[in-house]
C-alpha positions, -999 to 999 in steps of 0.1 A, spaced: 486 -522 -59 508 -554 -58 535 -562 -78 517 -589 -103 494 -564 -107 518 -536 -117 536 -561 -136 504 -570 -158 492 -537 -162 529 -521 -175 526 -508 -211 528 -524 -243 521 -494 -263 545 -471 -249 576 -472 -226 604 -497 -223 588 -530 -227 578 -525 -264 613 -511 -267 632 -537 -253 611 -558 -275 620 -547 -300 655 -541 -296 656 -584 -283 635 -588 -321 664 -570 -344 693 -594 -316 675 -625 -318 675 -619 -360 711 -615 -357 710 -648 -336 693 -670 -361 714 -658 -390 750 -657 -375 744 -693 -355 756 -710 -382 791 -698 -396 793 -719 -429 794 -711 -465 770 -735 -468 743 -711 -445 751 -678 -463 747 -693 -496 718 -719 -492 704 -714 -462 692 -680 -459 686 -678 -489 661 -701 -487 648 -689 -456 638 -657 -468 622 -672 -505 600 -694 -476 587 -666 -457 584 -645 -493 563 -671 -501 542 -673 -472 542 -637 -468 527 -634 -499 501 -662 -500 491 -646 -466 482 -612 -486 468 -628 -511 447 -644 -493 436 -616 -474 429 -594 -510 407 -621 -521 384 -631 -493 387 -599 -476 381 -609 -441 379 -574 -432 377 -543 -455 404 -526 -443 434 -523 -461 468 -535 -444 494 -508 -432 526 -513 -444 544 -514 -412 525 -540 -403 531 -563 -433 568 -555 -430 567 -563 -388 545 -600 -402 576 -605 -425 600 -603 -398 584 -626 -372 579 -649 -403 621 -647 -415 626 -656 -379 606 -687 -379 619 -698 -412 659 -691 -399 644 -716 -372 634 -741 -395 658 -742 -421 686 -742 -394 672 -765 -370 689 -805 -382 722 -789 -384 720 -774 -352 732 -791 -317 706 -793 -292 719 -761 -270 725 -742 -305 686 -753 -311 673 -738 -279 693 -709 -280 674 -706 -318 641 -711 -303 649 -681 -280 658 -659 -301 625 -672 -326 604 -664 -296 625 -626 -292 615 -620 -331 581 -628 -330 572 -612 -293 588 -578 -307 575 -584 -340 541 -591 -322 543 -558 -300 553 -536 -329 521 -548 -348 499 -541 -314 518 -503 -316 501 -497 -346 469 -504 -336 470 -503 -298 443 -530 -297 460 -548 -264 478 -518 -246 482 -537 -213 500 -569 -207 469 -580 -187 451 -571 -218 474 -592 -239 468 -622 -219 431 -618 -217 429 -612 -183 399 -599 -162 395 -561 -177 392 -536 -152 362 -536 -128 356 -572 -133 329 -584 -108 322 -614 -123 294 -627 -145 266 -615 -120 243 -585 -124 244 -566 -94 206 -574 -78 177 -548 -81 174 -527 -57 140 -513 -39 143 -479 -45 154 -458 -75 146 -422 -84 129 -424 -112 132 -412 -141 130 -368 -147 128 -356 -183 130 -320 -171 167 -309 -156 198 -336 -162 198 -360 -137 229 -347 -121 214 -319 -105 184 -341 -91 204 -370 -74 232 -374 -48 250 -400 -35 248 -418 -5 274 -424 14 298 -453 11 292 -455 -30 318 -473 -48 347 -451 -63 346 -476 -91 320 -489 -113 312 -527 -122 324 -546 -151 302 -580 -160 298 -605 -184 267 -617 -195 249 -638 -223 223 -621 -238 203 -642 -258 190 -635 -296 152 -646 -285 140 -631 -317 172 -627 -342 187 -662 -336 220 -645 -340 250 -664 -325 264 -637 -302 294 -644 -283 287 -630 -243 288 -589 -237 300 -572 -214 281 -542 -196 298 -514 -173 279 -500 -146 290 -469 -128 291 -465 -91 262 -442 -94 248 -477 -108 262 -500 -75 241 -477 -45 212 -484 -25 191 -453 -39 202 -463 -76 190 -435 -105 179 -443 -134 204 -440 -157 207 -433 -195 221 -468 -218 250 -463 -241 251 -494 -266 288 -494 -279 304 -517 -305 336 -528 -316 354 -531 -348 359 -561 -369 379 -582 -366 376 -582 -327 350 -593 -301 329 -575 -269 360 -570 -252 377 -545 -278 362 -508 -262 377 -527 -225 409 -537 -237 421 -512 -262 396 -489 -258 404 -488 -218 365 -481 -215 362 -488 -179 392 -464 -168 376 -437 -190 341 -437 -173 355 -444 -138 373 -409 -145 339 -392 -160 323 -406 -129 342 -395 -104 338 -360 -118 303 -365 -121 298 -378 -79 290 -418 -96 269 -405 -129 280 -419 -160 257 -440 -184 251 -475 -179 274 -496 -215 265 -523 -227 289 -540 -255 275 -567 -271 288 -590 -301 278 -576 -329 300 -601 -349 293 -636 -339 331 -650 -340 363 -631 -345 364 -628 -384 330 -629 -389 314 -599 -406 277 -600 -410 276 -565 -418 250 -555 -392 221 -561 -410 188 -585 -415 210 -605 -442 219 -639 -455 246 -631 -430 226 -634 -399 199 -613 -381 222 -590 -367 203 -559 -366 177 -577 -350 198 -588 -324 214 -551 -319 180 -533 -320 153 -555 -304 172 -585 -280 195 -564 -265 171 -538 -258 144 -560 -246 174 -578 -225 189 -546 -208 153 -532 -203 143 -566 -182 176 -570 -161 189 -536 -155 172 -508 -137 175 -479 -161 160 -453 -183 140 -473 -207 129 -440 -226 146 -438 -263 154 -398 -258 184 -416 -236 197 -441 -252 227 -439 -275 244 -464 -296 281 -460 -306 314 -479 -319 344 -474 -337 356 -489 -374 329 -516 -380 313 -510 -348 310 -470 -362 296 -479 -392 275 -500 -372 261 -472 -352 254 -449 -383 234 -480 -394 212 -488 -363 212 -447 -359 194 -444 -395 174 -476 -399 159 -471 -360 161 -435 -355 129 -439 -326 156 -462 -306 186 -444 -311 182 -408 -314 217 -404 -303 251 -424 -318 288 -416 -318 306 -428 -348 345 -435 -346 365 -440 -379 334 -458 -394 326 -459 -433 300 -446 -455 278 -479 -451 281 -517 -446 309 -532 -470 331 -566 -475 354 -549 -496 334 -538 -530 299 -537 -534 296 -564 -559 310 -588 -531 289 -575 -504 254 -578 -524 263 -612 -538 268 -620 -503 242 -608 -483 214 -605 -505 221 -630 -530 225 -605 -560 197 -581 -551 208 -547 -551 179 -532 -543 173 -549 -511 206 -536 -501 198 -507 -512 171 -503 -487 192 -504 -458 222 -483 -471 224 -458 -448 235 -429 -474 201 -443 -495 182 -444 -462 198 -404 -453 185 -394 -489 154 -404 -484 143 -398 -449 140 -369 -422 161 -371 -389 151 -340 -373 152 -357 -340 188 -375 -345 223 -362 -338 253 -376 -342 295 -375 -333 316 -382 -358 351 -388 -351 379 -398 -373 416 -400 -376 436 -369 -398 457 -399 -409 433 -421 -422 427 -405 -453 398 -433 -469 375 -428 -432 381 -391 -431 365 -390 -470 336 -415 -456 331 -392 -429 328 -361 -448 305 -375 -471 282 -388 -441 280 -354 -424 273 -340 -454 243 -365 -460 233 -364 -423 233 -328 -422 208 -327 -452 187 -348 -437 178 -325 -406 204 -342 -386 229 -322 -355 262 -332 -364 294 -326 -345 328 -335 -366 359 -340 -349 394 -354 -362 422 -360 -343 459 -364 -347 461 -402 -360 453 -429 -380 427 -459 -376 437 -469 -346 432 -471 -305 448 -442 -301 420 -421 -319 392 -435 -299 398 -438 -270 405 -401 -263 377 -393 -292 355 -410 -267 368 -387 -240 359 -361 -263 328 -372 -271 312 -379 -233 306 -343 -228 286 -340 -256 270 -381 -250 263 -366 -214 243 -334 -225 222 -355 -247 215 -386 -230 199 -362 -197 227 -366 -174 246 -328 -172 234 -295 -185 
């Protein structure tokens, strides 16, 4: 490993750089308030830095309560951390024409110090970019470009007797790593405006006397984009690791946008919203059947997500049971929502609450027989509104003839839930999708 990459891939989460962050955020404060010595400063112009970023603050939140970009509710820490980084840029501004010019830049140093830890202590909570390279957007790990590795012109096919780890073997020379590509799939039948996804392929994937492997279809939360399971998620590390244990097996992921931009929320359905389930059930599956070699049967094939992207999966998992027999659910809620129900209906089906009735997945679990469906459910033990929406799923699954496996872990809605719930959850993912006993 060189030292950029090292460097890049050092800890945000964890460690001394979010501490040192920190510590430079609470110094440069001090900075911006005690550059100026006056009466003048104490009296006027801090005061009125702090009403400023009060304000804004609070027009912020407001904002965010009435549109609702995402249903989630803000923690706390978070809002204080935003208030911090916004103080800091106000001290900035208020300060700045009585400052000299080397006062000024040593201002703007100390800005950058507040917002950079303010920044990193808002990422802690969530753990969405736990990497500098993440951070910076960098190539995730196991980039190989934007190119599909090419078919190759032999595979085992397909065996729907024993897993298929104890019918293939390597051959030697196979990658220790998988693949990680970019790709634009295109919504042929959904018109959907999907950003490009990103599939992992294992090394089992990458060998001359390729198997056929099983297709995980995993989604990320809201807001966010294809990237989220790689960056915060650390996807490609975590199947690497199962498939070294498993000499290269691992399923094949594909992680489309199931969003169409970074705020956007069309809820996963056939709405006025977009045609996002038609994208997620019927382009991307038509798409990964054409240009990968895998196992096109639906018995393994599994779609999965956490927040959105898990509420997400329980909806594609109910509404096309015949495609995706399997899902994992992480943190997700009891059924697609902008915030209240009034909201969402108005908004998707122009005021008929019937026709989003119909594709409630609670209505559709009432209603229907899953006999042949199992689920993972995963949640948080500190995220108290998902761990209610997750009993009250398993409870409806259950009564409809589904297998259900609950889980919580120590936690709230964040990174640091799912990405070992996903560790948690392969075993179980592995047994069902044909690949080990």
């Amino acid at each position: 490993m060189s030292r950029a990459e090292w460097l890049v891939g050092l800890s945000l989460v964890h460690g001394p750089i979010p501490l040192a962050l920190t510590v430079g955020a609470v110094l440069g404060l001090l900075v911006l308030l005690v550059l100026r010595r006056s009466a003048r400063w104490w009296t006027r112009g801090v005061p009125a830095a702090a009403v400023a970023s009060a304000v804004v603050l609070g027009l912020a939140l407001l904002t965010v309560r009435v549109t609702k970009p995402f249903p989630d509710p803000v923690p706390t820490s978070v809002v204080l951390w935003t208030g911090l980084a916004v103080l800091g840029v106000a001290l900035l501004a208020v300060g700045w024409r009585h400052h000299r010019w080397s006062a000024r830049i040593l201002a703007v140093l100390a800005t950058m110090l507040v917002v950079l830890g303010a920044g990193v202590r808002v990422d802690g909570v969530y753990g969405a970019f736990p990497t500098i390279a993440t951070a910076l957007q960098l190539p995730p790990h196991d980039a190989a470009g934007a190119t599909v590795p090419p078919p190759v012109a032999h595979t085992m096919p397909a065996v729907t007797g024993r897993p298929l780890d104890q019918q293939w073997h390597p051959a030697p020379g196979m990658p220790t790593h998988g693949a990680v590509v970019q790709v634009d799939i295109p919504p042929t039948h959904s018109g959907f405006h999907a950003r490009p996804a990103w599939i992992y392929l294992p090394p089992a994937y990458l060998t001359p006397n390729r198997p056929l492997l099983p297709v995980l279809e995993l989604l990320g939360g809201q807001p966010g984009s294809s990237r989220d399971w790689l960056d915060g998620g650390q996807l490609a590390q975590r199947m690497d690791a199962w498939a070294s244990a498993h000499n290269g097996l691992a399923p094949v992921v594909v992680m489309p946008d199931a969003l169409g931009g970074e705020v956007a929320n069309p809820l996963c359905l056939d709405s006025a919203l977009g045609q996002a389930d038609t994208y997620l059930s019927r382009d991307v599956p038509e798409w990964v059947t054409a240009h990968l070699q895998i196992d096109s049967a639906p018995a393994h094939w599994a779609v999965g997500g956490f927040s959105f992207g898990g509420t997400c999966a329980l909806q594609l998992a109910t509404a096309h049971p015949q495609l995706f027999p399997t899902f994992f659910d992480a943190s997700g809620q009891a059924g697609p929502t902008l915030g209240d129900p009034a909201r969402t209906v108005a908004a998707a089906f122009p005021g008929n609450a019937a026709a989003f009735a119909a594709v409630d997945p609670l209505q559709e679990l009432a209603t229907r027989r899953y006999p042949d469906s199992a689920g993972y459910f995963l949640v948080g033990a500190d995220d108290p509104g998902y761990v209610g929406d997750a009993h009250t799923v398993v409870t409806a699954a259950q009564a409809a003839g589904m297998t259900v496996v609950y889980r919580e872990l120590p936690g709230g809605h964040s990174y640091q839930v799912w990405g070992p719930g996903f560790d948690g959850a392969l075993p179980w993912l592995s047994v069902r999708l044909g690949l080990t006993a």
